[in-house]
C-alpha positions in Angstrom: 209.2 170.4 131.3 207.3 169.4 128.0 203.2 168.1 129.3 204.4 164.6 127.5 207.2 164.2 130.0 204.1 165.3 132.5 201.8 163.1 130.9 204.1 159.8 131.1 205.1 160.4 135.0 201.5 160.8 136.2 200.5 157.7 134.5 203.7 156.2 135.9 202.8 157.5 139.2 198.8 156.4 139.2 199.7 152.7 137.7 202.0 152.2 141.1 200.1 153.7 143.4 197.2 151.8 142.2 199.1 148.5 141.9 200.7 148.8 144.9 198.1 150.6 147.5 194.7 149.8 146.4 195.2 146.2 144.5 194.0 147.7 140.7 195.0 147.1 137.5 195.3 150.0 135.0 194.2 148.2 132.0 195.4 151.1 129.3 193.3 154.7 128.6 189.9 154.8 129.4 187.4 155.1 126.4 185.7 158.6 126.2 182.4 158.9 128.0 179.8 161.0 127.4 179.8 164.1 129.7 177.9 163.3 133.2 177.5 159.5 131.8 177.4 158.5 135.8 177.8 160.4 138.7 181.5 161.5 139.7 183.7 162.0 142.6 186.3 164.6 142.3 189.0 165.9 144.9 192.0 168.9 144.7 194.8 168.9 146.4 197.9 171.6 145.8 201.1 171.5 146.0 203.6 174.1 146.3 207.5 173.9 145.6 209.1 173.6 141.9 207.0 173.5 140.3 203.7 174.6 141.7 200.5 173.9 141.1 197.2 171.0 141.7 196.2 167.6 141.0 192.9 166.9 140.0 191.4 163.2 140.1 187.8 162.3 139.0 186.3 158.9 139.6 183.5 157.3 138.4 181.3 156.1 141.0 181.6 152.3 140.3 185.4 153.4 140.9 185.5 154.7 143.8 183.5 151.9 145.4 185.6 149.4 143.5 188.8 151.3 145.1 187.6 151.8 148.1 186.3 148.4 148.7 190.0 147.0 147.6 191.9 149.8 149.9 189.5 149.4 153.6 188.6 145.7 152.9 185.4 145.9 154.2 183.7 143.3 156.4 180.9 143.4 154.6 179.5 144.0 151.0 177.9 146.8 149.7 177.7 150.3 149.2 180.0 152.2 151.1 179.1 155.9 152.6 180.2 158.7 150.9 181.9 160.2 153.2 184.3 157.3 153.3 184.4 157.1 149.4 185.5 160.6 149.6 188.2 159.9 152.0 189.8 157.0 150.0 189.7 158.9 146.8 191.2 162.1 149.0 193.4 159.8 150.0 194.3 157.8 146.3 194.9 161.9 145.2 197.5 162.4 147.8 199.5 159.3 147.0 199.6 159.9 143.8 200.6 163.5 144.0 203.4 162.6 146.2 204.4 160.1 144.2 204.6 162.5 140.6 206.6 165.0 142.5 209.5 161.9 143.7 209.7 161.6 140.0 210.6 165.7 139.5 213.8 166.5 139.3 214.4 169.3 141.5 215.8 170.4 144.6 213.1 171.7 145.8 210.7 170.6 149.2 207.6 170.3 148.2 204.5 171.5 150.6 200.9 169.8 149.8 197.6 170.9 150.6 195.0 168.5 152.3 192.5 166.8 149.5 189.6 168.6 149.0 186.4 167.3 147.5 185.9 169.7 144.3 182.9 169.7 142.0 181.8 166.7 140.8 181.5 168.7 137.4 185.0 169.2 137.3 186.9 169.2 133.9 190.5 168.9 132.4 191.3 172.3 131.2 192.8 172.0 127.2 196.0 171.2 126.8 196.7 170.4 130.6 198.9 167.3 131.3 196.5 164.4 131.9 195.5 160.6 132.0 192.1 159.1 131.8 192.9 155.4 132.8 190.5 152.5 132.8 190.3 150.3 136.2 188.0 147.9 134.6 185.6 148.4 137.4 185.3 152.2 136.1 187.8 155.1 135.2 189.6 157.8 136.9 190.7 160.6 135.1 193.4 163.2 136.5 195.0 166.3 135.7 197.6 169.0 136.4 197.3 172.7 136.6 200.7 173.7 136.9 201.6 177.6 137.1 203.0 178.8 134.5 206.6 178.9 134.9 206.6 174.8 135.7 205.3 174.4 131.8 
């Protein structure tokens, strides 16, 4: 499958999952920020089947708190822990994995990995199908490495 075709359906994927879960607006490509311009929160989660391979997503740390806020609904304001940050955003990665790999068209069961929090220094490889999309409140960006064969 061409990484355009990957590109659109994780965007597609990430806009409803947002929209629908966690109450955000995708309001278009997030501008380019400067390497470590605020702190990050990055999780990993595989996913084996056809095709094979991980989703990355990175979130700034005003989105995170922004997301989480909107998906637990807090009683009251403020900063939230980081271990629930992490879970939320564990959480966002797993919904929107599942929901890229509805949009495949395959026969194939798919088996996925828990979320794993990876280094906050994470990158997108080059040329790896990806989205960087502005939540207003911040940005999440979020990539596949797919094996070879699923390219």
């Amino acid at each position: 499958m061409p990484d355009n075709q990957w590109d659109a359906m994780l965007a597609a994927a990430a806009s409803e999952v947002l929209e629908t879960m966690f109450f955000t607006e995708v309001y278009g490509p997030a501008p380019v920020a400067e390497p470590e311009a605020e702190p990050r929160l990055a999780v990993r989660l595989s996913f084996a089947g056809s095709p094979s391979g991980a989703l990355t997503l990175s979130a700034s740390a005003a989105a995170a708190q922004a997301l989480a806020a909107n998906f637990l609904a807090p009683e009251q304001d403020g900063a939230l822990p980081a271990a629930q940050l992490a879970a939320v955003v564990s959480e966002l990665a797993n919904m929107i994995c599942g929901s890229l790999l509805s949009r495949v068209a395959t026969e194939a069961h798919f088996r996925l990995s828990s979320p794993e929090v990876a280094p906050a220094d994470a990158v997108c490889p080059p040329g790896a199908p990806s989205q960087s999309l502005d939540l207003g409140e911040g940005a999440i960006d979020l990539w596949l490495d797919l094996e070879p064969h699923a390219v």
